[in-house]
C-alpha positions as a Markdown table, in Angstrom:
| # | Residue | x | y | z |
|---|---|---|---|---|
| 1 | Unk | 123.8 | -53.6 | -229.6 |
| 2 | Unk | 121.0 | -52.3 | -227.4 |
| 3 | Unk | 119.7 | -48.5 | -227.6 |
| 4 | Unk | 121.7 | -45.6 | -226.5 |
| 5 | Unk | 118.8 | -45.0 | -223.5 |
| 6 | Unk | 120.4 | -48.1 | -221.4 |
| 7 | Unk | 123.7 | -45.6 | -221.4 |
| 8 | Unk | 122.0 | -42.8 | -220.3 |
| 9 | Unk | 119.7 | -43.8 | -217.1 |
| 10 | Unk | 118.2 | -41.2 | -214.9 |
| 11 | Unk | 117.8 | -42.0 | -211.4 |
| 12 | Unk | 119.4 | -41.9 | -207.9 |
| 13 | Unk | 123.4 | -42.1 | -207.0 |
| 14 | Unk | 125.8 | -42.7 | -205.9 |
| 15 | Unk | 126.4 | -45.9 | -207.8 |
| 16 | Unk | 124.7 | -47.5 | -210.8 |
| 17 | Unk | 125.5 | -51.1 | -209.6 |
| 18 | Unk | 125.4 | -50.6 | -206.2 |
| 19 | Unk | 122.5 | -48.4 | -206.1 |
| 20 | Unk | 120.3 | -48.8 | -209.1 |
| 21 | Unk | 121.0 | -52.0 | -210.3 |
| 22 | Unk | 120.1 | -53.1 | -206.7 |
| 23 | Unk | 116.8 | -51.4 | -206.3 |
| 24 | Unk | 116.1 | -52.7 | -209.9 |
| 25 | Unk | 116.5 | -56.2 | -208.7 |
| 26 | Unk | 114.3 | -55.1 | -205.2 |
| 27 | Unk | 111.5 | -54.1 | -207.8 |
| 28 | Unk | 111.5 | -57.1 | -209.5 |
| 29 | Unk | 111.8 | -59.6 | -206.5 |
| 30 | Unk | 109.2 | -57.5 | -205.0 |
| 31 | Unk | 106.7 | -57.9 | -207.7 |
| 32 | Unk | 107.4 | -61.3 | -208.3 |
| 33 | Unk | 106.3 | -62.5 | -204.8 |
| 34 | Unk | 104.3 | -59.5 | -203.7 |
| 35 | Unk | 102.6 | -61.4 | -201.3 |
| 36 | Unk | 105.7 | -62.0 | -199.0 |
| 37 | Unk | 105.8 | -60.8 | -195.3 |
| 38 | Unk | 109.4 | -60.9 | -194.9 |
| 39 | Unk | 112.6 | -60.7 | -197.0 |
| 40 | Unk | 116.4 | -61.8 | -196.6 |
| 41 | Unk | 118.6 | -60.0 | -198.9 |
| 42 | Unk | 122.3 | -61.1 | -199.1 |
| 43 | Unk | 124.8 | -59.2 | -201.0 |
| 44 | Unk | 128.4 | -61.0 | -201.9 |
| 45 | Unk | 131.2 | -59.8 | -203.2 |
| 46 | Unk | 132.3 | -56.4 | -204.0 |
| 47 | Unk | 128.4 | -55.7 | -203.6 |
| 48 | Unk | 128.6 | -56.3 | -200.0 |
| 49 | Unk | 132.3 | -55.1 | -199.8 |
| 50 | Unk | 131.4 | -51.2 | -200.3 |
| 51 | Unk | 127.7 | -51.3 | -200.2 |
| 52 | Unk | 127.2 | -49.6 | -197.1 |
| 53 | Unk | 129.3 | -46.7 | -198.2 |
| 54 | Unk | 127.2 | -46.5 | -201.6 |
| 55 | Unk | 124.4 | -47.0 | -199.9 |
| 56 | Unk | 123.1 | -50.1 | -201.5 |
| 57 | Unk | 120.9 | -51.2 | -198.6 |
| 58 | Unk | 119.2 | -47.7 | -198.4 |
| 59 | Unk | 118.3 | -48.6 | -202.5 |
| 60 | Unk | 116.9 | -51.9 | -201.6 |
| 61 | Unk | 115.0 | -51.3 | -198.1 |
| 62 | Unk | 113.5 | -48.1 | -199.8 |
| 63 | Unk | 112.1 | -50.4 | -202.8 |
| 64 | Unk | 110.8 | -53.3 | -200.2 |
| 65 | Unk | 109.4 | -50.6 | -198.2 |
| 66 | Unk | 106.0 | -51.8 | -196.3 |
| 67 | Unk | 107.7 | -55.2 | -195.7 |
| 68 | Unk | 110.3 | -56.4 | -193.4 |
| 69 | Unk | 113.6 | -57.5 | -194.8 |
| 70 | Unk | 117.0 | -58.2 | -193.1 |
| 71 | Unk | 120.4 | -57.5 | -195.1 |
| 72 | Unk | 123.2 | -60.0 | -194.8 |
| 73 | Unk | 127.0 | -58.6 | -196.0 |
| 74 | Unk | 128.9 | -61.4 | -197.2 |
| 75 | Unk | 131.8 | -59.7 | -198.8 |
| 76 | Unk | 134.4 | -62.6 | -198.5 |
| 77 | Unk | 132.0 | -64.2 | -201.1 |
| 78 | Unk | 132.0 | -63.9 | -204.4 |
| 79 | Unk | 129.3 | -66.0 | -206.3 |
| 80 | Unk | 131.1 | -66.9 | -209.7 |
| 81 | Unk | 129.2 | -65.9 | -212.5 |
| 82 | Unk | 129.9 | -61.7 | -211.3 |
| 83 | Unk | 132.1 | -59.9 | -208.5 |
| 84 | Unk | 128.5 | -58.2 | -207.5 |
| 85 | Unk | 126.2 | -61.0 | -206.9 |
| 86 | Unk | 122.9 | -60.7 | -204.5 |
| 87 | Unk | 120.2 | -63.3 | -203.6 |
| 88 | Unk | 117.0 | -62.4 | -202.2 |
| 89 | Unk | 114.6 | -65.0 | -200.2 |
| 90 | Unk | 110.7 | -64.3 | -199.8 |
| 91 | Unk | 108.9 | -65.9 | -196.8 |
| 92 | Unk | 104.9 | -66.0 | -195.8 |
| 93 | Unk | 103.8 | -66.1 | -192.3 |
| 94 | Unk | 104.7 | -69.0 | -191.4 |
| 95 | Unk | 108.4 | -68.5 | -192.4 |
| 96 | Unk | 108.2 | -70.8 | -195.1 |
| 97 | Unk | 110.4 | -69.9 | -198.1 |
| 98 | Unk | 108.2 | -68.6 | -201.0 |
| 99 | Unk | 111.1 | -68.1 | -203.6 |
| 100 | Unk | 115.2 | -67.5 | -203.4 |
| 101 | Unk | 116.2 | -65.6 | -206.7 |
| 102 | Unk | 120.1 | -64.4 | -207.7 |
| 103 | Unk | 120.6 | -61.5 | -209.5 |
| 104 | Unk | 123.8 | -59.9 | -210.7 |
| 105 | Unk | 124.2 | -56.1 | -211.1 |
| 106 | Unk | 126.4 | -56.0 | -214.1 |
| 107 | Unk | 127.3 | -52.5 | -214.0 |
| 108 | Unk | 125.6 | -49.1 | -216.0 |
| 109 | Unk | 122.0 | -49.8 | -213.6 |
| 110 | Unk | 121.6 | -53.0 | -215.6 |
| 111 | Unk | 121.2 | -56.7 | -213.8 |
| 112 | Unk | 121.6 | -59.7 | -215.2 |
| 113 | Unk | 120.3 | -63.4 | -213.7 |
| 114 | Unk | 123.2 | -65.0 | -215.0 |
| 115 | Unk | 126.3 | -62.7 | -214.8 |
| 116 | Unk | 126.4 | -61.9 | -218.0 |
| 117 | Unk | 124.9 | -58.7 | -219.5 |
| 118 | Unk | 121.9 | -59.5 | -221.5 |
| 119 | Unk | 121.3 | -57.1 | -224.5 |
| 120 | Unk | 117.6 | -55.7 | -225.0 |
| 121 | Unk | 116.6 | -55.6 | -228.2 |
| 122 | Unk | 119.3 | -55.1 | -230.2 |
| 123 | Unk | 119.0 | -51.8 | -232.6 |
| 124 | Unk | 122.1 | -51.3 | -234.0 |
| 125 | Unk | 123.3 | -54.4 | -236.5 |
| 126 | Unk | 127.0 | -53.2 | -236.5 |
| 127 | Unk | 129.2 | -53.1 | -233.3 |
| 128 | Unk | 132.3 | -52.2 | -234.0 |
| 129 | Unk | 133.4 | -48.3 | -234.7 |
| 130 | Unk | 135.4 | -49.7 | -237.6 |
| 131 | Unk | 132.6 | -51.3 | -239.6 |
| 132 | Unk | 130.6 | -48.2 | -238.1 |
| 133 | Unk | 133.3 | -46.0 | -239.6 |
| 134 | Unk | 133.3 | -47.5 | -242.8 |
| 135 | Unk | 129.3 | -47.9 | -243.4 |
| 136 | Unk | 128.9 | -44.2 | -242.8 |
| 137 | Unk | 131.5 | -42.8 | -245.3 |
| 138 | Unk | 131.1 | -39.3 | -244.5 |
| 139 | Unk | 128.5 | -39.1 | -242.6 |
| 140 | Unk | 128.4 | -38.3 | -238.7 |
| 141 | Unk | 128.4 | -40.4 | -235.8 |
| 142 | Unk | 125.0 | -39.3 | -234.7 |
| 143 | Unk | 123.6 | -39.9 | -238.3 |
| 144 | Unk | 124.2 | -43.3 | -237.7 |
| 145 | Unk | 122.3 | -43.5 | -233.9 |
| 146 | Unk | 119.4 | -41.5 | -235.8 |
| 147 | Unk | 119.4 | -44.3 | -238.3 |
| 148 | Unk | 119.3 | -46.9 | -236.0 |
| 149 | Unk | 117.1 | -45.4 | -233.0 |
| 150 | Unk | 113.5 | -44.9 | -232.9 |
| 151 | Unk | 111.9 | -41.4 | -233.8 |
| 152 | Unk | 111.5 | -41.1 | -230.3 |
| 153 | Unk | 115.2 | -41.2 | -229.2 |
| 154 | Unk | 115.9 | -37.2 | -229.5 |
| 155 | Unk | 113.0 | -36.6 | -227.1 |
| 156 | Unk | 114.3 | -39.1 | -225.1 |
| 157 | Unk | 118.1 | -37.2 | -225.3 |
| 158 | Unk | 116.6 | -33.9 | -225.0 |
| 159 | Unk | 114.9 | -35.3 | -221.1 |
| 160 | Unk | 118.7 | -36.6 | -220.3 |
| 161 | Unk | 120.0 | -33.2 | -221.6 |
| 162 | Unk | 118.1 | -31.1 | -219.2 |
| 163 | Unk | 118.6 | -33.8 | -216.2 |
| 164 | Unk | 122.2 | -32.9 | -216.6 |
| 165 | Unk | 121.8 | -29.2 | -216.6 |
| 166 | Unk | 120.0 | -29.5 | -213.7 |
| 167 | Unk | 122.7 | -32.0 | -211.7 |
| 168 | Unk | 125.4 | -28.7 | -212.3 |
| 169 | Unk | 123.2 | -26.3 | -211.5 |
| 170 | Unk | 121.8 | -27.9 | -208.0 |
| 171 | Unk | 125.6 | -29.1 | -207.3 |
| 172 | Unk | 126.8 | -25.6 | -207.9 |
| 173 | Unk | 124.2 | -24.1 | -205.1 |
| 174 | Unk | 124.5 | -27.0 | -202.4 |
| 175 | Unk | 127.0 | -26.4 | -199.9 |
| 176 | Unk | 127.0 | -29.3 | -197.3 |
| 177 | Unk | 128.7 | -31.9 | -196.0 |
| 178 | Unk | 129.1 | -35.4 | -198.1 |
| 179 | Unk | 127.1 | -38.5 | -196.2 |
| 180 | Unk | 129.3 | -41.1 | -194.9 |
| 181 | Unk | 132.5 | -41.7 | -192.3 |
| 182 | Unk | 135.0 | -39.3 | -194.6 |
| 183 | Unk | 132.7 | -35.9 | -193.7 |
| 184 | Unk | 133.6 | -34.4 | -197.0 |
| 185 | Unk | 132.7 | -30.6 | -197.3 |
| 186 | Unk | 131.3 | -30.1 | -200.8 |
| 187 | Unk | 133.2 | -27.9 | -202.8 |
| 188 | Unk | 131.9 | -27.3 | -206.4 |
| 189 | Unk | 130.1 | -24.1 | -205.2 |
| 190 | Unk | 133.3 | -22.3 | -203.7 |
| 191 | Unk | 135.5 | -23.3 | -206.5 |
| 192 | Unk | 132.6 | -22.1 | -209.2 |
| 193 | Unk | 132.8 | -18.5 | -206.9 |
| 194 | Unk | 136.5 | -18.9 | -207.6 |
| 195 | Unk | 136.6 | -19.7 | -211.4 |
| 196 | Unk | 133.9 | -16.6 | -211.5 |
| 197 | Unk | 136.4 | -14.3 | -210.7 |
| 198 | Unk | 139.7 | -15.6 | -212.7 |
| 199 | Unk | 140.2 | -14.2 | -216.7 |
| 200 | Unk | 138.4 | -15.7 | -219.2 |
| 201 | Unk | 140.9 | -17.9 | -220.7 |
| 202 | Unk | 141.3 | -19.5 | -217.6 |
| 203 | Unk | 137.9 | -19.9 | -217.1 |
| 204 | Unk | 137.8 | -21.8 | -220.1 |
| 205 | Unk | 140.0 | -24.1 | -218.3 |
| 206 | Unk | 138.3 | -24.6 | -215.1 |
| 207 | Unk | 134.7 | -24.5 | -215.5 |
| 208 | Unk | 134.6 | -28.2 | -217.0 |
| 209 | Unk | 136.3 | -29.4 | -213.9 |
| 210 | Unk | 134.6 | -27.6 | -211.8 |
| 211 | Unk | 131.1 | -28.3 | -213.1 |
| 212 | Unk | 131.9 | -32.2 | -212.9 |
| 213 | Unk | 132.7 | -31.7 | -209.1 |
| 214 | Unk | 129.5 | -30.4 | -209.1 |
| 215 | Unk | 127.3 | -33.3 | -210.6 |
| 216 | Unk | 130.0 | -35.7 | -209.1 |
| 217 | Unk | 128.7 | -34.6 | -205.2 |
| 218 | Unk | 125.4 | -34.5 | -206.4 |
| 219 | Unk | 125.8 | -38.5 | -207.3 |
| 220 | Unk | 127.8 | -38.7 | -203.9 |
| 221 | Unk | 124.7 | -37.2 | -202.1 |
| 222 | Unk | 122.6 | -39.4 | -203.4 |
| 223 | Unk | 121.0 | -37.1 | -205.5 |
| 224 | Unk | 119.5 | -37.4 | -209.3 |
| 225 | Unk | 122.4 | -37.6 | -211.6 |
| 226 | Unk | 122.6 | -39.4 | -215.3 |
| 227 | Unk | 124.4 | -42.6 | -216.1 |
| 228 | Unk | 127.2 | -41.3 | -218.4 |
| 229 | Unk | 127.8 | -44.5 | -218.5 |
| 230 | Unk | 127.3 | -45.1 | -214.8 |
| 231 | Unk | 126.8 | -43.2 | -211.9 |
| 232 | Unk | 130.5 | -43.2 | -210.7 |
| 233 | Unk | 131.7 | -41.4 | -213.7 |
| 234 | Unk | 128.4 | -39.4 | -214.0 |
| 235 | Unk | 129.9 | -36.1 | -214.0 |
| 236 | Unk | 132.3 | -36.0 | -216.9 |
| 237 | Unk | 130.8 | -36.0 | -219.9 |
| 238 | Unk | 127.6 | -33.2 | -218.8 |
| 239 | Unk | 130.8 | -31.0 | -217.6 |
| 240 | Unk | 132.1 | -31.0 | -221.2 |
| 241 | Unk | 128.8 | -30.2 | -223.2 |
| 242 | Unk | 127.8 | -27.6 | -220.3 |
| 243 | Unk | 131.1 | -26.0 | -220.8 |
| 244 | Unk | 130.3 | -26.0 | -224.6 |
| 245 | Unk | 127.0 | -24.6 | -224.2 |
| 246 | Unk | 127.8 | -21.7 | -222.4 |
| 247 | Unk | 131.2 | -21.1 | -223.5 |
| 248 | Unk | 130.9 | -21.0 | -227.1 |
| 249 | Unk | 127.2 | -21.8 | -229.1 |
| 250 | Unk | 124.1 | -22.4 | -227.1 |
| 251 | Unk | 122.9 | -24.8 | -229.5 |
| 252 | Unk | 120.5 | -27.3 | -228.4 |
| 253 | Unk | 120.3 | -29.5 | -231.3 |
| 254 | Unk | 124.0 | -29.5 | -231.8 |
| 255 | Unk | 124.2 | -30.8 | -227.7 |
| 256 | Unk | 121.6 | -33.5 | -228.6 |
| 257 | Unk | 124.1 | -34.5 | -230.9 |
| 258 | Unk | 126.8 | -34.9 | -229.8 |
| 259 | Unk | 124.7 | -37.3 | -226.7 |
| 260 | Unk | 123.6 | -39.2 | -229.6 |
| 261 | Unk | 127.7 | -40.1 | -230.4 |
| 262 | Unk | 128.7 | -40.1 | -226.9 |
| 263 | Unk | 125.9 | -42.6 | -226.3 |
| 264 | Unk | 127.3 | -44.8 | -229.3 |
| 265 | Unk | 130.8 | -44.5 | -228.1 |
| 266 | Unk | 129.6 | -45.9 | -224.6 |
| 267 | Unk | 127.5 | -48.4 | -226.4 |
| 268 | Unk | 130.3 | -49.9 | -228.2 |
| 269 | Unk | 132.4 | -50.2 | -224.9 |
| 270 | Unk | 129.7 | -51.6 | -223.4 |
| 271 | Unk | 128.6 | -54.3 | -225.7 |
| 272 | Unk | 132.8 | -55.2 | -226.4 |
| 273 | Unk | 134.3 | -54.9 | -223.1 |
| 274 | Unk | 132.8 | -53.6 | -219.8 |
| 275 | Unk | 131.2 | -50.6 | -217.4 |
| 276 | Unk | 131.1 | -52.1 | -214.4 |
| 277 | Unk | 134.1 | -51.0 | -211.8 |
| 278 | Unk | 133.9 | -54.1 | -210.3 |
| 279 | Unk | 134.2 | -56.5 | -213.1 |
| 280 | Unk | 136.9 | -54.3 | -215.1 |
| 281 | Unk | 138.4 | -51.3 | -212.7 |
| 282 | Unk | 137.9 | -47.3 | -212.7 |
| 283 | Unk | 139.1 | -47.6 | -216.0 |
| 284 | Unk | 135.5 | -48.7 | -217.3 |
| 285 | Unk | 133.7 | -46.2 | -215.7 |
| 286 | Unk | 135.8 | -42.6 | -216.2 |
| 287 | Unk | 137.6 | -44.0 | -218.4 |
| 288 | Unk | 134.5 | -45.1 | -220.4 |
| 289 | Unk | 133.2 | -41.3 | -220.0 |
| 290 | Unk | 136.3 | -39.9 | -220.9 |
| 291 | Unk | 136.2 | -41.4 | -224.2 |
| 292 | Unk | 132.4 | -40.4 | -224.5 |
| 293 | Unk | 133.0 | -36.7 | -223.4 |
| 294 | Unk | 136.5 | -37.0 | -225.8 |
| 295 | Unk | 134.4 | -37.7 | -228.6 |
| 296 | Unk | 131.5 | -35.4 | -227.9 |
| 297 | Unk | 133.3 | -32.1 | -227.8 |
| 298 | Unk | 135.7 | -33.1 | -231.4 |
| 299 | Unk | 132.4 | -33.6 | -232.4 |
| 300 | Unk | 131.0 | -30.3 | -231.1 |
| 301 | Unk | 133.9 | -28.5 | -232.7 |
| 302 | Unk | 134.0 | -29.8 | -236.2 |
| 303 | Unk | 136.2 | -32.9 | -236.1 |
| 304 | Unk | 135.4 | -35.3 | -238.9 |
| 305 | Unk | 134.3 | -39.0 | -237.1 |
| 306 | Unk | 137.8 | -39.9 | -238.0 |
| 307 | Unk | 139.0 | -37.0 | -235.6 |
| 308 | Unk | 135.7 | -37.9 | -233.3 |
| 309 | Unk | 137.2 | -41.8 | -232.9 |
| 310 | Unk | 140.5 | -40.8 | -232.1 |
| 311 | Unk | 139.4 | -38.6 | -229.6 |
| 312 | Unk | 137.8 | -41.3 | -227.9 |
| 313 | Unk | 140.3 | -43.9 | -228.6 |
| 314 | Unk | 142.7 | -41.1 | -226.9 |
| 315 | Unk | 140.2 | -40.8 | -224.0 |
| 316 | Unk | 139.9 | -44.1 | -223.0 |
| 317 | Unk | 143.8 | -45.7 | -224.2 |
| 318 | Unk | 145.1 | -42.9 | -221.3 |
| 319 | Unk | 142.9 | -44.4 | -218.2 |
| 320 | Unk | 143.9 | -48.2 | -219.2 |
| 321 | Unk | 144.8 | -49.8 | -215.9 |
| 322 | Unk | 143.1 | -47.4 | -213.7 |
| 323 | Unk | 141.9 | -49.5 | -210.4 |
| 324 | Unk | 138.9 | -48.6 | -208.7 |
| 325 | Unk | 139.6 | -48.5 | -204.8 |
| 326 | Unk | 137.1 | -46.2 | -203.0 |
| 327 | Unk | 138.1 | -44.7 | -199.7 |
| 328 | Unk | 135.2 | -46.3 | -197.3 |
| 329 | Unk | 133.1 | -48.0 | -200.0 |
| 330 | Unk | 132.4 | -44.2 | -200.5 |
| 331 | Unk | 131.8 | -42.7 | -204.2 |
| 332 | Unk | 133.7 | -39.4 | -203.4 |
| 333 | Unk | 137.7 | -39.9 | -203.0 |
| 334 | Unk | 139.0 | -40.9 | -205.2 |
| 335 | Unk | 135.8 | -40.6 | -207.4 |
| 336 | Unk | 135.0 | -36.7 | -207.3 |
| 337 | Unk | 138.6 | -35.6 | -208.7 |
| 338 | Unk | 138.9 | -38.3 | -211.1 |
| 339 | Unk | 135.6 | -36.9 | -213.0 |
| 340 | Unk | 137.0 | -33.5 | -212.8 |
| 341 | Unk | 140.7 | -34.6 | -214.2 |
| 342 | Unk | 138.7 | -36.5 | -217.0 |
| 343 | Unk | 136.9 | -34.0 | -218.0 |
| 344 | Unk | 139.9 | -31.6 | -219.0 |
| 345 | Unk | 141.4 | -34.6 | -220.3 |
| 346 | Unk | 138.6 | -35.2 | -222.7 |
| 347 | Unk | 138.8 | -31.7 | -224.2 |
| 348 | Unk | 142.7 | -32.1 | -224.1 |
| 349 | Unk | 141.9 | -36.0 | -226.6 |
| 350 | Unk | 139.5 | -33.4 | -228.5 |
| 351 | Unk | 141.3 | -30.6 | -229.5 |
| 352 | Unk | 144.7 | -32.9 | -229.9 |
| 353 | Unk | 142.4 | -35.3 | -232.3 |
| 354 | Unk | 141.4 | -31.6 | -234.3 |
| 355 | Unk | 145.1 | -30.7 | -235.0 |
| 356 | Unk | 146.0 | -34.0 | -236.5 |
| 357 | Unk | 144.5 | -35.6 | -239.5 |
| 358 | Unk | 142.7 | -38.7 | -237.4 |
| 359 | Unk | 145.2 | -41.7 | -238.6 |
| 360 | Unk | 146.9 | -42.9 | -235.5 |
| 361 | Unk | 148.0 | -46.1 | -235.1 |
| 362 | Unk | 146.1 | -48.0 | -231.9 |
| 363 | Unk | 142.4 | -47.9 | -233.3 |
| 364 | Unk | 139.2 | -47.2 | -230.8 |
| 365 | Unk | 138.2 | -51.0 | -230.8 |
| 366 | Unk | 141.6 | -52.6 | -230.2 |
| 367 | Unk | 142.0 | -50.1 | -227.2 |
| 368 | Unk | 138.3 | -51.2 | -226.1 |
| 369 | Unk | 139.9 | -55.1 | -226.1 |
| 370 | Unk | 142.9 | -54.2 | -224.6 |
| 371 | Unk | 140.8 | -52.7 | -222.0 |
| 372 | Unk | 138.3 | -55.6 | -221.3 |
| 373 | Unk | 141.4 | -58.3 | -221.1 |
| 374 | Unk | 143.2 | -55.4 | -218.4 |
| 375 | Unk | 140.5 | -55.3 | -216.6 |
| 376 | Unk | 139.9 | -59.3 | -216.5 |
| 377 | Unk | 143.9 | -59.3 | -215.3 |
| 378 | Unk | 143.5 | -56.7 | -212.9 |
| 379 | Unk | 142.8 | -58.4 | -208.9 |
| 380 | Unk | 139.7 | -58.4 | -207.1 |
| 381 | Unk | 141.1 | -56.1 | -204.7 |
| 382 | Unk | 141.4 | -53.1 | -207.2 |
| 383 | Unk | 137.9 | -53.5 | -208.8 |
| 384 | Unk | 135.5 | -51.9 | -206.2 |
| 385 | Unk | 136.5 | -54.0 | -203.3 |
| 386 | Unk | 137.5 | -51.6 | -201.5 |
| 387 | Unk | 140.7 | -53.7 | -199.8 |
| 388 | Unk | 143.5 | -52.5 | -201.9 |
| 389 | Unk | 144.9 | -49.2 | -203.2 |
| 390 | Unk | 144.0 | -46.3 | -201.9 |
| 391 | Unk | 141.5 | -47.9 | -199.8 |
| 392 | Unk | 143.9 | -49.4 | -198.0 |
């Protein structure tokens, strides 16, 4: 498996393959043939299917800025090798094709040329949590990513820890309107003003949800958010260590290490199964970050990694099934409450996996297959199309 640093991505919502796998793409086209003077861009698929409401032309134009380029929605098509497929075409002055390149934005900000994700360099020789599990002994999760990861990786966690902070704190002070044809008043400030007032023990209960409406508009807005494991399901797992943080031990270390599991516990659904909403449902992407945020906080509160992998199977077993069917293409209904839900359910998997003693009887990696083969089964027109569900 590749480094925890492909699960956590820094950059622009409201969708990691819609938005950042795109302009990633853009980049490299651009670069490739830098001495085009015009560009055709066609986006197939589920790519073109919600891609104005994610904005996925705004990513590309903005990285082909300084050259003309003309987008073409073909989302009746879908190339075979990946539900969201793109092909760009450079041409000189004389309209005369230069180069036509495919890409495929395979979910998580990554793109692939064939379809099919292709690992970086692979840091981490086991890739299952059960050979993980057994390696370690009694060791933590995060020993393991420290193990495997350069020296560098905790700077590199302690930059993604601060960009979530920062996602709460800005979505907690804007109060707007949401971009697109819904008109969707923000509403993470109010409900924080709210929450403010109630007892404490209930604003134990509310803040996480609260805080991931907050970083869940930011992504809607277009604003900077963190891949956690992709934009869509951005706001669940920084809503559970913020909550953490200043709810019971502002301890930065401890944070940084509970990332470091909830990056492997991404990383192992990632490399066995899938991210990507439009190749596998909703059920890759919140519940993905369920499992990560479900794992995280049982960490956080002194489950063994026994307790911390039931918590995550817990987190992700409970979303199996969930479609992804976005009202307008847009990254806000159902998208915004389903972080917030997810995020009490994560601390729900957490303190559940505390009480017991950790055996259970579906393990983490059989729910991770069970989820890959749902997803496969699951129709185009629940998987980010847009043409089914609540869409519809």
């Amino acid at each position: 498996m590749e480094s925890i640093r492909h699960i956590f991505k820094i950059g622009r919502g409201p969708s990691s393959s819609h938005t950042m796998g795109p302009a990633k793409a853009a980049i490299q086209f651009k670069a490739l043939v830098p001495s085009a003077v015009r560009y055709e861009v066609t986006l197939y698929g589920s790519l073109a299917a919600t891609g104005k409401g994610h904005m996925t032309d705004t990513a590309i134009l903005d990285e082909l800025a300084g050259t003309p380029a003309d987008i073409i929605w073909k989302a009746d098509e879908f190339l075979p090798e990946h539900p969201n497929g793109m092909e760009f075409v450079a041409f000189d002055a004389s309209d005369k094709e230069l180069c036509r390149k495919r890409y495929f934005s395979v979910g998580g900000g990554d793109i692939s040329e064939t379809g099919k994700r292709e690992d970086d360099v692979a840091v981490y020789p086991l890739s299952t949590m059960n050979d993980i599990l057994g390696y370690i002994g009694n060791r933590k999760l995060w020993e393991y990513v420290a193990e495997c990861e350069d020296e560098h990786i905790w700077e590199y966690l302690e930059t993604v820890w601060r960009a979530m902070q920062l996602s709460i704190r800005n979505g907690l002070e804007h109060e707007s309107t949401l971009p697109g044809a819904l008109q969707l008043p923000r509403k993470a400030s109010t409900m924080y003003s709210k929450v403010q007032a109630m007892n404490a023990s209930l604003q134990h209960r509310y803040s996480p949800p609260v805080y991931a409406f907050a970083v869940a508009e930011e992504n809607a807005s277009g604003q900077t958010i963190v891949t956690a494991p992709t934009c869509g399901s951005c706001g669940v797992l920084p809503s559970v260590l913020y909550t953490y943080y200043q709810q019971y031990e502002r301890n930065d270390k401890k944070i940084l290490h509970a990332l470091a599991t909830a990056g492997l516990i991404g990383n192992l659904i990632k490399y066995n199964a899938s991210i990507s909403g439009a190749e596998v449902g909703c059920q890759g992407e919140v519940g993905s970050a369920c499992a990560m945020a479900a794992g995280a906080c049982c960490q956080l509160m002194g489950g063994s990694s026994y307790q911390v992998e039931y918590a995550a199977e817990m987190g992700l077993e409970h979303h199996l099934g969930l479609t992804c069917d976005p009202i307008c293409g847009l990254v806000q209904v159902p998208c915004i409450e389903r972080n917030a839900f997810a995020s009490v359910r994560a601390i729900d998997a957490a303190m559940f996996a505390l009480i017991s003693d950790g055996k259970h009887l579906v393990s983490f990696d059989q729910v991770v297959r069970v989820m890959k083969a749902t997803g496969h089964d699951l129709p185009s027109l629940y998987k980010e199309t847009s043409m089914g569900g609540l869409a519809l």
